[in-house]
PQR file of N, CA, C, O and H, with PARSE charges and radii, in Angstrom:
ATOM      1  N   UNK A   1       9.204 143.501 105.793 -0.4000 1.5000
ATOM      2  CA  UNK A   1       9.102 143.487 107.235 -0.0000 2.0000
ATOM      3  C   UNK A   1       8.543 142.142 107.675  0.5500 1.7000
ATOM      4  O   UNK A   1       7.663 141.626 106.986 -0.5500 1.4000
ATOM      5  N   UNK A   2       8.907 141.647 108.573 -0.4000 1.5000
ATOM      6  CA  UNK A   2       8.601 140.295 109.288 -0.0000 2.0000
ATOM      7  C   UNK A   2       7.528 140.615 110.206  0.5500 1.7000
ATOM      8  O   UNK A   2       7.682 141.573 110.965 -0.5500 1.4000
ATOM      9  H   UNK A   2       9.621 142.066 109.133  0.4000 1.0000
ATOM     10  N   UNK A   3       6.026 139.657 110.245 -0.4000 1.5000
ATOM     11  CA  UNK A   3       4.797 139.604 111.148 -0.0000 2.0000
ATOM     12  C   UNK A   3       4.813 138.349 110.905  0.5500 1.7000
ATOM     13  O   UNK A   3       5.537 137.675 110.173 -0.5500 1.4000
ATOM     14  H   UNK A   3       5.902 138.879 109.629  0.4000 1.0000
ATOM     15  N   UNK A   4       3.655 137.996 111.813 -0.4000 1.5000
ATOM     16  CA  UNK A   4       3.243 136.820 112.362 -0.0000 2.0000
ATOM     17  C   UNK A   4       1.610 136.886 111.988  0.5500 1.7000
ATOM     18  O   UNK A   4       0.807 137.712 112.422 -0.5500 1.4000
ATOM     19  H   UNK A   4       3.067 138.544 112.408  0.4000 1.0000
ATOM     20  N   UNK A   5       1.345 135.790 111.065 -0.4000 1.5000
ATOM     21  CA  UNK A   5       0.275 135.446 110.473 -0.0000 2.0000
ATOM     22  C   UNK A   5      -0.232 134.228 110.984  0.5500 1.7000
ATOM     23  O   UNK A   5       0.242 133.213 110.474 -0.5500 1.4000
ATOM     24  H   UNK A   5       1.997 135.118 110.712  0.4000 1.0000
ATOM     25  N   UNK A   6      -1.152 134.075 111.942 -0.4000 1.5000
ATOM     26  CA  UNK A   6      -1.839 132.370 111.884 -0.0000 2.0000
ATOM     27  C   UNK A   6      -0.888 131.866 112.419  0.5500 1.7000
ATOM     28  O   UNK A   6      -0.620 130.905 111.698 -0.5500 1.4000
ATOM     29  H   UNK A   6      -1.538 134.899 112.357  0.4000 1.0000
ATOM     30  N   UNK A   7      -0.024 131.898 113.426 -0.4000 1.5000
ATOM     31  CA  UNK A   7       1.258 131.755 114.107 -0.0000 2.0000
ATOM     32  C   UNK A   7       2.216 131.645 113.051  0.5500 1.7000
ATOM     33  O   UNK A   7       3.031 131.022 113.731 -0.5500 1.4000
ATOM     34  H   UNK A   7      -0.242 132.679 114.012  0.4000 1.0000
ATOM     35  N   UNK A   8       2.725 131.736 112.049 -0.4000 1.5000
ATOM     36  CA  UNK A   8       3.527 131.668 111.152 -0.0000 2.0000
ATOM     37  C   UNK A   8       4.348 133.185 110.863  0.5500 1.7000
ATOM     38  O   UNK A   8       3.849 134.310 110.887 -0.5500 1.4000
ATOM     39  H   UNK A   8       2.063 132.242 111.496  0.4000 1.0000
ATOM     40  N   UNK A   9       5.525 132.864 110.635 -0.4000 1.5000
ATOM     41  CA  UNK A   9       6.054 134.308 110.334 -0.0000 2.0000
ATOM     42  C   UNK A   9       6.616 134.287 108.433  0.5500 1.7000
ATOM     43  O   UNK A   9       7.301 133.581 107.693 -0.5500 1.4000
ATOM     44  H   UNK A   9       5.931 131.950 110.616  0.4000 1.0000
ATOM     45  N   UNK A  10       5.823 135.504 108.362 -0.4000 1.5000
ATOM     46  CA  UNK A  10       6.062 136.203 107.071 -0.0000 2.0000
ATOM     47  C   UNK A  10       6.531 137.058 106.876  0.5500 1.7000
ATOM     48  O   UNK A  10       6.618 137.956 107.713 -0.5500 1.4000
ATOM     49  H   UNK A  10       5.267 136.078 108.962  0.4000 1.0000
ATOM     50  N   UNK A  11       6.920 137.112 105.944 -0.4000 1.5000
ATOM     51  CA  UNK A  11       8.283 138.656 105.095 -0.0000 2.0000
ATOM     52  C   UNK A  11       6.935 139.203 104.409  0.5500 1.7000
ATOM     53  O   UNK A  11       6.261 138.515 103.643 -0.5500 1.4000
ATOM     54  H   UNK A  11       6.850 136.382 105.264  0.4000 1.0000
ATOM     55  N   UNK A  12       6.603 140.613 104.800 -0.4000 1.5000
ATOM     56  CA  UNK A  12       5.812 141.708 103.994 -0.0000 2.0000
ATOM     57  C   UNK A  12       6.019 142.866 103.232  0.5500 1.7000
ATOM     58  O   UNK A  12       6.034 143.672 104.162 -0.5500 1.4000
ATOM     59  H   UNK A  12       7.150 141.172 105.423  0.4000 1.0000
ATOM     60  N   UNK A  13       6.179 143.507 102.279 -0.4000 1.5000
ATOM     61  CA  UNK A  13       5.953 144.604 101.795 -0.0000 2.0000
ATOM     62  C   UNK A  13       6.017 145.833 103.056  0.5500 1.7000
ATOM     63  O   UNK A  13       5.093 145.732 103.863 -0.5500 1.4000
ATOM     64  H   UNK A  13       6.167 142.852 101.524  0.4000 1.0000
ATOM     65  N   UNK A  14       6.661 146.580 103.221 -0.4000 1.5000
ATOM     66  CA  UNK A  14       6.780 147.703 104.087 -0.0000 2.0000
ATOM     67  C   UNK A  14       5.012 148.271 103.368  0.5500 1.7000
ATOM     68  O   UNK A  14       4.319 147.776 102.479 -0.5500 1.4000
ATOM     69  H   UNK A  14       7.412 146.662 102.565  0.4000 1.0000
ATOM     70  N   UNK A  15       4.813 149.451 104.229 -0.4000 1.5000
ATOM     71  CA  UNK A  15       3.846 150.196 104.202 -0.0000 2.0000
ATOM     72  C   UNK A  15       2.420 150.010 103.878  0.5500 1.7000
ATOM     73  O   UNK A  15       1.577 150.850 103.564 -0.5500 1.4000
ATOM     74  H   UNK A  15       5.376 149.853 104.951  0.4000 1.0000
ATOM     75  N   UNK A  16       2.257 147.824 104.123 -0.4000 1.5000
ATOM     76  CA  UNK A  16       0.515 148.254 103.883 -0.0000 2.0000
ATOM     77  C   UNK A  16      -0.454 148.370 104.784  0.5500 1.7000
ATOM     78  O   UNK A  16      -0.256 148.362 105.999 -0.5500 1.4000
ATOM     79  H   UNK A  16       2.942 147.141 104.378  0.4000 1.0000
ATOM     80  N   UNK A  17      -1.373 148.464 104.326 -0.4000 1.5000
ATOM     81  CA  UNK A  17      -2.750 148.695 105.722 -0.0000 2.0000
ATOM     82  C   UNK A  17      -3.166 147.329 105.762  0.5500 1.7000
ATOM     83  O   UNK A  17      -3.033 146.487 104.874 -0.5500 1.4000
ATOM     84  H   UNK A  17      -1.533 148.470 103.339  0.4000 1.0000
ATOM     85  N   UNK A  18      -3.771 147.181 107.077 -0.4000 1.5000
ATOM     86  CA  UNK A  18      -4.798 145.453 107.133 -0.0000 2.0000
ATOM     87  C   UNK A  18      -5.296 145.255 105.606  0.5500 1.7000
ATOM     88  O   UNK A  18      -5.226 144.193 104.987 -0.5500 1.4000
ATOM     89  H   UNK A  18      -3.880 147.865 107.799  0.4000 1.0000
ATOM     90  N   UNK A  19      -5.801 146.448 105.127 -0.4000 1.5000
ATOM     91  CA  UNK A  19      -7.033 145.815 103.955 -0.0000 2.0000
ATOM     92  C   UNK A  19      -5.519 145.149 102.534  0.5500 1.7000
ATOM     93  O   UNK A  19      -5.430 144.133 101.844 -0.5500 1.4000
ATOM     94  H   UNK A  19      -5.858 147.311 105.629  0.4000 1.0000
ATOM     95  N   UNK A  20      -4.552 146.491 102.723 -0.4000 1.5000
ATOM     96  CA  UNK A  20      -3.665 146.048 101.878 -0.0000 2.0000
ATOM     97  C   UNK A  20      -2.950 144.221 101.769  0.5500 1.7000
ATOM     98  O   UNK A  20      -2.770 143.374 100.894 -0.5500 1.4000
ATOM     99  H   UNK A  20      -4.624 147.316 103.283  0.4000 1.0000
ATOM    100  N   UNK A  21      -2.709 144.390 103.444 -0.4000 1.5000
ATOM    101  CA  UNK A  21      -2.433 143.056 103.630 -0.0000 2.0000
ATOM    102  C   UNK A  21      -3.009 141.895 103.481  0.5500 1.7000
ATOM    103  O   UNK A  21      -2.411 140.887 103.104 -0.5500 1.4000
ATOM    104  H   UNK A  21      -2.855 145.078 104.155  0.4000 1.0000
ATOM    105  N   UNK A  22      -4.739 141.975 103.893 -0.4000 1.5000
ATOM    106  CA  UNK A  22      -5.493 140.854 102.981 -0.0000 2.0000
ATOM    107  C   UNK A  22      -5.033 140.503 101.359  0.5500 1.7000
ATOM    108  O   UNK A  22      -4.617 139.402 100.999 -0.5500 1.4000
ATOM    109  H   UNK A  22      -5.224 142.794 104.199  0.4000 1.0000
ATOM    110  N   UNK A  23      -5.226 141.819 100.380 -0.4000 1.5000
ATOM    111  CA  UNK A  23      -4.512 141.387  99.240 -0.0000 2.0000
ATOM    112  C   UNK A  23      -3.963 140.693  98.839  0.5500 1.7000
ATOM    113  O   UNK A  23      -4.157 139.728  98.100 -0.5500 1.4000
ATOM    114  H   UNK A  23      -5.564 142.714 100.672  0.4000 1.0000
ATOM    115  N   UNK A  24      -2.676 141.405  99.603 -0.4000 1.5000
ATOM    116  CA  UNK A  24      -1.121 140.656  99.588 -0.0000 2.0000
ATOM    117  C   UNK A  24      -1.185 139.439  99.848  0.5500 1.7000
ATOM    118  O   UNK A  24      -0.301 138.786  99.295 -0.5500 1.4000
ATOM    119  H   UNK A  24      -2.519 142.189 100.203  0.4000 1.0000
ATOM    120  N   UNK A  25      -2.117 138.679 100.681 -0.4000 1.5000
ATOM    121  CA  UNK A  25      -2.120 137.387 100.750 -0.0000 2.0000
ATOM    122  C   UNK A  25      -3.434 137.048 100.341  0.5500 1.7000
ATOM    123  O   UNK A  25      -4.146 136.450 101.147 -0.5500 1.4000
ATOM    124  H   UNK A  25      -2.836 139.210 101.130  0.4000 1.0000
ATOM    125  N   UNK A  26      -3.845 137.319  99.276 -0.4000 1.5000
ATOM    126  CA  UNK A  26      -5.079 136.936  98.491 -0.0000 2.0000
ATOM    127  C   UNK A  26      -6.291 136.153  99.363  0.5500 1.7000
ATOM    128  O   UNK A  26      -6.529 134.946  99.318 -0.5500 1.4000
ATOM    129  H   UNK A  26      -3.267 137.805  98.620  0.4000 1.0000
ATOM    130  N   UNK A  27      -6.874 136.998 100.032 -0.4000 1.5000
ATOM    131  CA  UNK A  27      -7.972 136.762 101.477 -0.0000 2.0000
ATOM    132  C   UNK A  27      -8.552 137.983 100.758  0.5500 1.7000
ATOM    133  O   UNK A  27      -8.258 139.168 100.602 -0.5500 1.4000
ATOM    134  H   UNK A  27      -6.681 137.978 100.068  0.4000 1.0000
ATOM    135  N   UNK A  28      -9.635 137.023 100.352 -0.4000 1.5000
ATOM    136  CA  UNK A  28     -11.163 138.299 100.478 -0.0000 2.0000
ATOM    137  C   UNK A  28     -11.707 138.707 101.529  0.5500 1.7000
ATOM    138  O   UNK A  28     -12.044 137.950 102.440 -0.5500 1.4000
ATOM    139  H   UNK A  28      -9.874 136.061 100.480  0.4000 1.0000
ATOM    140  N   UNK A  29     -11.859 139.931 101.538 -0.4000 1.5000
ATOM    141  CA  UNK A  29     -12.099 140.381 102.730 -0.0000 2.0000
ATOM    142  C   UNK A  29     -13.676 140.019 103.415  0.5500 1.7000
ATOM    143  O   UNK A  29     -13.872 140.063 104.630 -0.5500 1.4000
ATOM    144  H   UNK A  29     -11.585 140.546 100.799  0.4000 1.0000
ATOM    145  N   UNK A  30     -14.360 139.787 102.769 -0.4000 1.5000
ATOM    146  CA  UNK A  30     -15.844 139.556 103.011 -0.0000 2.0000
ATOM    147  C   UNK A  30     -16.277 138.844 104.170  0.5500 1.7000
ATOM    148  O   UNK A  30     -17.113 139.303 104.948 -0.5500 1.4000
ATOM    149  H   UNK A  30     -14.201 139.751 101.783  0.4000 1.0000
ATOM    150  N   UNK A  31     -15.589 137.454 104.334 -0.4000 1.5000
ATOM    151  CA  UNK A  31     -15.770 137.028 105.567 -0.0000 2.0000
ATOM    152  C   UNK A  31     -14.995 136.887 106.153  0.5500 1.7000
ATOM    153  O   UNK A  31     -14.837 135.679 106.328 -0.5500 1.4000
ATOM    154  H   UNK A  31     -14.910 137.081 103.702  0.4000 1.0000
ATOM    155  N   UNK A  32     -14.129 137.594 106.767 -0.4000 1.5000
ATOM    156  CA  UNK A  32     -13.265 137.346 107.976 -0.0000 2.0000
ATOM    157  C   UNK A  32     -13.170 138.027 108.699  0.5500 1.7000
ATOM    158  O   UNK A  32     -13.598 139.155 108.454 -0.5500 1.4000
ATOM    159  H   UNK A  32     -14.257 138.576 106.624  0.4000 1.0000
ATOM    160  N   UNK A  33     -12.522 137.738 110.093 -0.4000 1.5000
ATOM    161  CA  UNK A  33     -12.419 138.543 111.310 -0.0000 2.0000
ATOM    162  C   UNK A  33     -10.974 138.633 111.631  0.5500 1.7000
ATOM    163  O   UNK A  33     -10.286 137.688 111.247 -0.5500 1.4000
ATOM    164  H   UNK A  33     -12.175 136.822 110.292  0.4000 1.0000
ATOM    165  N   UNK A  34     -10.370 139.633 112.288 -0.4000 1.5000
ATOM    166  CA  UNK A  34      -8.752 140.122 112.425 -0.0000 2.0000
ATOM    167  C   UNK A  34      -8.675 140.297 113.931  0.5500 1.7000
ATOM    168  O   UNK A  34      -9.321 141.029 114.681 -0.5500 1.4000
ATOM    169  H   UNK A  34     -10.929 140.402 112.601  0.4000 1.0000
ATOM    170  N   UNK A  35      -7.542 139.272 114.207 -0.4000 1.5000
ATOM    171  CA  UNK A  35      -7.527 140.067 115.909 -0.0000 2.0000
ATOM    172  C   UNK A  35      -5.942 140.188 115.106  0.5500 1.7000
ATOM    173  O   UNK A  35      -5.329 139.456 114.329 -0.5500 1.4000
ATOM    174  H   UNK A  35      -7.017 138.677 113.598  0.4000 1.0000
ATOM    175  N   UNK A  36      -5.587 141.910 115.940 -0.4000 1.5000
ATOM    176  CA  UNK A  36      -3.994 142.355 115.405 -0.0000 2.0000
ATOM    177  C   UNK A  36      -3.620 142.236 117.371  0.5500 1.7000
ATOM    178  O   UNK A  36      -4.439 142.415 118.273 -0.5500 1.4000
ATOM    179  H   UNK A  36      -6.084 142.504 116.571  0.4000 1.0000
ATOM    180  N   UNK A  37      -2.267 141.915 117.497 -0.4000 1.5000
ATOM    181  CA  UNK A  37      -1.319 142.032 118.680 -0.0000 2.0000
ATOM    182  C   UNK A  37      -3.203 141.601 119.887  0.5500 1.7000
ATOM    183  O   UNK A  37      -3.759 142.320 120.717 -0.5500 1.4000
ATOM    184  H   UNK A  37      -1.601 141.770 116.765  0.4000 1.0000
ATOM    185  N   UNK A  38      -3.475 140.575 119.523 -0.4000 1.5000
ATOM    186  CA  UNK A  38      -4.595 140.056 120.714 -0.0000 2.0000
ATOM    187  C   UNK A  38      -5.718 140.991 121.359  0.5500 1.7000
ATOM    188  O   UNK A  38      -6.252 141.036 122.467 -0.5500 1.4000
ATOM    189  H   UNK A  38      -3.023 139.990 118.848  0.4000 1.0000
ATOM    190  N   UNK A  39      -5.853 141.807 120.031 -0.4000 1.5000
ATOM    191  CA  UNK A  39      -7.114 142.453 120.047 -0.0000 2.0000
ATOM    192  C   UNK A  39      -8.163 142.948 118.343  0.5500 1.7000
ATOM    193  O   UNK A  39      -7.914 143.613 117.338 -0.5500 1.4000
ATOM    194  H   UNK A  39      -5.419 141.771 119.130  0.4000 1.0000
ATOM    195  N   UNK A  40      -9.307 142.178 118.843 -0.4000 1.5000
ATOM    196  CA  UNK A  40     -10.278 142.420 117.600 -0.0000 2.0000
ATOM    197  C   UNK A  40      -9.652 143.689 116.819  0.5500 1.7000
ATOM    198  O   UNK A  40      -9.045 144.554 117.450 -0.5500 1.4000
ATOM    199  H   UNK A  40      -9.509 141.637 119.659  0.4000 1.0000
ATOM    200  N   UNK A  41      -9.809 143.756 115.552 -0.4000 1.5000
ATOM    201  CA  UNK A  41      -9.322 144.905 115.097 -0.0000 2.0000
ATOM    202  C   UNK A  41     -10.651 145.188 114.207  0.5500 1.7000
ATOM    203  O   UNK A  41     -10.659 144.567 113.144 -0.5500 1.4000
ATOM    204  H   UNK A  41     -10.303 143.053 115.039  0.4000 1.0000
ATOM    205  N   UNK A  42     -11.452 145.779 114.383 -0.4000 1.5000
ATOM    206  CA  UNK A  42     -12.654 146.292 113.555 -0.0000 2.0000
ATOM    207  C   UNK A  42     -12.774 146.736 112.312  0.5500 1.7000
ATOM    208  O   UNK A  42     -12.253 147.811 112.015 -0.5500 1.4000
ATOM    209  H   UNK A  42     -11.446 146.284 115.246  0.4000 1.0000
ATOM    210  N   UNK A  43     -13.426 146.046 111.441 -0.4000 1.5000
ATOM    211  CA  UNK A  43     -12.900 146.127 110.072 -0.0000 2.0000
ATOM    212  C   UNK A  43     -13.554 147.698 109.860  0.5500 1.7000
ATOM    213  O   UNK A  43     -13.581 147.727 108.630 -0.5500 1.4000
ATOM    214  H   UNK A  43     -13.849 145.172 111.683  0.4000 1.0000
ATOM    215  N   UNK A  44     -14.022 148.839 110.244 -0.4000 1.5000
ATOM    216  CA  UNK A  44     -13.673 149.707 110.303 -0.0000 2.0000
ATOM    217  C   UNK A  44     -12.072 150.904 109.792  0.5500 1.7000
ATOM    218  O   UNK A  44     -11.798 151.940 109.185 -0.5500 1.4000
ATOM    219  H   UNK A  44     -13.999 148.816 111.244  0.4000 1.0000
ATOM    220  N   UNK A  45     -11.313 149.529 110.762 -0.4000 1.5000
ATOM    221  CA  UNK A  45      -9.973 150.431 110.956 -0.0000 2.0000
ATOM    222  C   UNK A  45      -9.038 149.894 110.028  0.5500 1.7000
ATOM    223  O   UNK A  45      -7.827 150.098 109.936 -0.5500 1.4000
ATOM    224  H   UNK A  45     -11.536 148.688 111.255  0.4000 1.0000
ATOM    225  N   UNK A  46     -10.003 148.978 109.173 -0.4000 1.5000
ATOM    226  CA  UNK A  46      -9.027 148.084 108.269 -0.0000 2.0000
ATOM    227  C   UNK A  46      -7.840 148.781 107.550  0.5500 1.7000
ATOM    228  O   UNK A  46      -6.694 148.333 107.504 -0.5500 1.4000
ATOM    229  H   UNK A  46     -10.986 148.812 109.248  0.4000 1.0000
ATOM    230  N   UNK A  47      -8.362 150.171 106.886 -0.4000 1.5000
ATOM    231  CA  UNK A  47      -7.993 150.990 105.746 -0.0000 2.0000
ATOM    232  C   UNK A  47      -7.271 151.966 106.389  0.5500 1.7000
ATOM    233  O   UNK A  47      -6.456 152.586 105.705 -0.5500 1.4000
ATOM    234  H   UNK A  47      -9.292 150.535 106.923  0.4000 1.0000
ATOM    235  N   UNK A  48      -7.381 152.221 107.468 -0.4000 1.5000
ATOM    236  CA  UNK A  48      -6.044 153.193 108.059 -0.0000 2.0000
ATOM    237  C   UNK A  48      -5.176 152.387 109.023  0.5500 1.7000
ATOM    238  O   UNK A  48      -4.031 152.767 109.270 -0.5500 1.4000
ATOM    239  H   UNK A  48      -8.043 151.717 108.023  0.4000 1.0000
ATOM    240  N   UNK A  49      -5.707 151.243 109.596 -0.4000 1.5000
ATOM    241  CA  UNK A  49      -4.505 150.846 109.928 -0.0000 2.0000
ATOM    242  C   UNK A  49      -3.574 149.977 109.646  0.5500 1.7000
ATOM    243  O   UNK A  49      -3.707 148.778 109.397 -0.5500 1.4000
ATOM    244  H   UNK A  49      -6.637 150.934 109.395  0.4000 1.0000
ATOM    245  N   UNK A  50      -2.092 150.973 109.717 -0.4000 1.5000
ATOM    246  CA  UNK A  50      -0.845 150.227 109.155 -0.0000 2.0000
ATOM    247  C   UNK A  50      -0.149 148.985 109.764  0.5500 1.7000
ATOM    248  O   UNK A  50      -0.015 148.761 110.967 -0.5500 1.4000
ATOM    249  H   UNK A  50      -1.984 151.946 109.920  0.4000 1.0000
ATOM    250  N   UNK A  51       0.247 148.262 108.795 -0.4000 1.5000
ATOM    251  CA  UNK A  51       0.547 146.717 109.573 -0.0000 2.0000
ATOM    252  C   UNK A  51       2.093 147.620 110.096  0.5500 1.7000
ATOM    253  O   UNK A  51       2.619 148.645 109.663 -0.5500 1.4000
ATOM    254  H   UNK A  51       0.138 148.444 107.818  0.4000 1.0000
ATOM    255  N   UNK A  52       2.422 146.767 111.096 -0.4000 1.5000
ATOM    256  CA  UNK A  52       3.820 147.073 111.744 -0.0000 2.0000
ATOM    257  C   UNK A  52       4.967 146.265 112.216  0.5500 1.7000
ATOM    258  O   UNK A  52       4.581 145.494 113.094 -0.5500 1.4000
ATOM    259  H   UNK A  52       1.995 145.935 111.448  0.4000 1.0000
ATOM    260  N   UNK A  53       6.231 146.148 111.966 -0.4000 1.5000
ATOM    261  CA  UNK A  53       6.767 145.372 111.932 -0.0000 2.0000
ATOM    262  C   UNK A  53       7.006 144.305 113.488  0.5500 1.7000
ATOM    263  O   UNK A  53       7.451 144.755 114.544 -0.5500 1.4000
ATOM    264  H   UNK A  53       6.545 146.774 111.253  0.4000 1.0000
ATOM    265  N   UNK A  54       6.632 143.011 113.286 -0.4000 1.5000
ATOM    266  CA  UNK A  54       6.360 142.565 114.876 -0.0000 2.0000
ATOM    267  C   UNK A  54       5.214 142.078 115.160  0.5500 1.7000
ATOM    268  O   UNK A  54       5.161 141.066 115.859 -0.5500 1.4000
ATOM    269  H   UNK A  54       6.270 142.646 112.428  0.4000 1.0000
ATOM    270  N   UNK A  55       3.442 143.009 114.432 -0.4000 1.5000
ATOM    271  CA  UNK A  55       2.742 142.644 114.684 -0.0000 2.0000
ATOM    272  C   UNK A  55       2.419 140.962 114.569  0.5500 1.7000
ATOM    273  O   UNK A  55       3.185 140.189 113.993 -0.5500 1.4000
ATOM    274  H   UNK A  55       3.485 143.831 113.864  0.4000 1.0000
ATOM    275  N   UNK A  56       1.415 140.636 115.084 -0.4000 1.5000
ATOM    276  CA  UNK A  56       0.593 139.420 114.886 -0.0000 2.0000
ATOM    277  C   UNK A  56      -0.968 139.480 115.104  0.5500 1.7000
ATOM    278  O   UNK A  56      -1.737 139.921 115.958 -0.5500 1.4000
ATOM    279  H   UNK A  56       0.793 141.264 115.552  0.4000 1.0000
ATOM    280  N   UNK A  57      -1.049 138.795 113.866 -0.4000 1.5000
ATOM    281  CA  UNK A  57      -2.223 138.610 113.502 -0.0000 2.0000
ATOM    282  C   UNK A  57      -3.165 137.263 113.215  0.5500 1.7000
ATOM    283  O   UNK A  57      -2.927 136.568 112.228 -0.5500 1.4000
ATOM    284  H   UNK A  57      -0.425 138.437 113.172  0.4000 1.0000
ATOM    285  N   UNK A  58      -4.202 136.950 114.096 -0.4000 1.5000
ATOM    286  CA  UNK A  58      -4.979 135.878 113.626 -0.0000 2.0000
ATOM    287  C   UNK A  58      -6.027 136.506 112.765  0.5500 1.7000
ATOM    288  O   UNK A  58      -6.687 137.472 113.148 -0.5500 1.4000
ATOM    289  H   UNK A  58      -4.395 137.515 114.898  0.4000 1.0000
ATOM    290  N   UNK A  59      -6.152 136.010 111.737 -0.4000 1.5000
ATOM    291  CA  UNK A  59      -6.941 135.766 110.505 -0.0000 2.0000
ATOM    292  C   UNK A  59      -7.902 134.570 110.441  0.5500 1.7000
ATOM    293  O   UNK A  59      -7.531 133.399 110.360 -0.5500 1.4000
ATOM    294  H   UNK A  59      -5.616 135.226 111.425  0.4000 1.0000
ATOM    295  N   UNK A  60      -9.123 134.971 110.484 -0.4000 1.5000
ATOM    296  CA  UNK A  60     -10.294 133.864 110.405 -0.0000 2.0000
ATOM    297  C   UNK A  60     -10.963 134.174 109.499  0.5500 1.7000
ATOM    298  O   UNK A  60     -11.501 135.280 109.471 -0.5500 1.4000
ATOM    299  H   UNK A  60      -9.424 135.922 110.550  0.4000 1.0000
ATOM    300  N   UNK A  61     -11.121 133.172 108.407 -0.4000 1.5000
ATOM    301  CA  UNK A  61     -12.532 133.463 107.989 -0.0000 2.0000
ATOM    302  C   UNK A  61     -13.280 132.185 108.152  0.5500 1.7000
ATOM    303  O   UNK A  61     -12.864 131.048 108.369 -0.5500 1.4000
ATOM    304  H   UNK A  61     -10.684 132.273 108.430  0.4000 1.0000
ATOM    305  N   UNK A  62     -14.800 132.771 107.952 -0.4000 1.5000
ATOM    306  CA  UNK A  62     -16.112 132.529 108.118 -0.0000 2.0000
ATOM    307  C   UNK A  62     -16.580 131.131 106.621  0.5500 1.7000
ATOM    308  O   UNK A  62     -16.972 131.280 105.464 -0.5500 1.4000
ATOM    309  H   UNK A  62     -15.138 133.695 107.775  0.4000 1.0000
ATOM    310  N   UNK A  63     -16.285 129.973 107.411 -0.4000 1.5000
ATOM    311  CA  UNK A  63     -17.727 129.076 106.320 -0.0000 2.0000
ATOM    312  C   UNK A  63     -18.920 129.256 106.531  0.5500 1.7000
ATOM    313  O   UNK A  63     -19.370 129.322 107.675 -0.5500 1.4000
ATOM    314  H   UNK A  63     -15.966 129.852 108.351  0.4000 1.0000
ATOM    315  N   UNK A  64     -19.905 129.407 105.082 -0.4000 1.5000
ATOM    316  CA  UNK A  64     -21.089 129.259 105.728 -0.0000 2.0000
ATOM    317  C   UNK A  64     -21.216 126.839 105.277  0.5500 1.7000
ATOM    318  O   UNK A  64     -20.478 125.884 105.035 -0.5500 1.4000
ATOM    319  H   UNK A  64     -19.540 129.353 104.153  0.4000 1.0000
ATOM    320  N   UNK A  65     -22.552 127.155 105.446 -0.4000 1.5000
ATOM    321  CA  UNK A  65     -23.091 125.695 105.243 -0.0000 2.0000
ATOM    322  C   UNK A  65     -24.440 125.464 106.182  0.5500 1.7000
ATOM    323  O   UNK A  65     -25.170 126.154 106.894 -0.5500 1.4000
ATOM    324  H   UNK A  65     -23.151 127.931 105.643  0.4000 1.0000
ATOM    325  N   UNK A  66     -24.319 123.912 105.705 -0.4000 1.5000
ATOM    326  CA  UNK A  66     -25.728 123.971 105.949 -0.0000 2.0000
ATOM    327  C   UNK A  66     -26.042 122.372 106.569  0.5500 1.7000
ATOM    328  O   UNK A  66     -27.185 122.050 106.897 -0.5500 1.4000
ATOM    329  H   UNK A  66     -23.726 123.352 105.126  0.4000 1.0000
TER
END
């Protein structure tokens, strides 16, 4: 299925969840934040919710430093 990653469009695996989809594109989940279709998506809902074909997603993660 075709989404939109980081403005970029990608070919995905039918049926995974956000957390699946971090995987799939080898993103630890630890520090980052997800807005799906231009809304925060709470890593809460990571694990039930299913990516869908169309969506878009910005993907951030977090540097620390000093």
């Amino acid at each position: 299925m075709q989404v939109t990653i980081n403005g970029e469009e990608k070919e995905i695996p039918d049926g995974l969840t956000v957390t699946g989809l971090l995987g799939h594109l080898g993103i630890h989940p630890g520090r980052v934040a997800i807005e799906r279709n231009l809304e925060i998506l709470f890593r809460a809902k990571w694990e039930n919710t299913l990516v869908q074909p169309g969506d878009r997603y910005e993907i951030v993660n977090f540097v620390g430093g000093g």
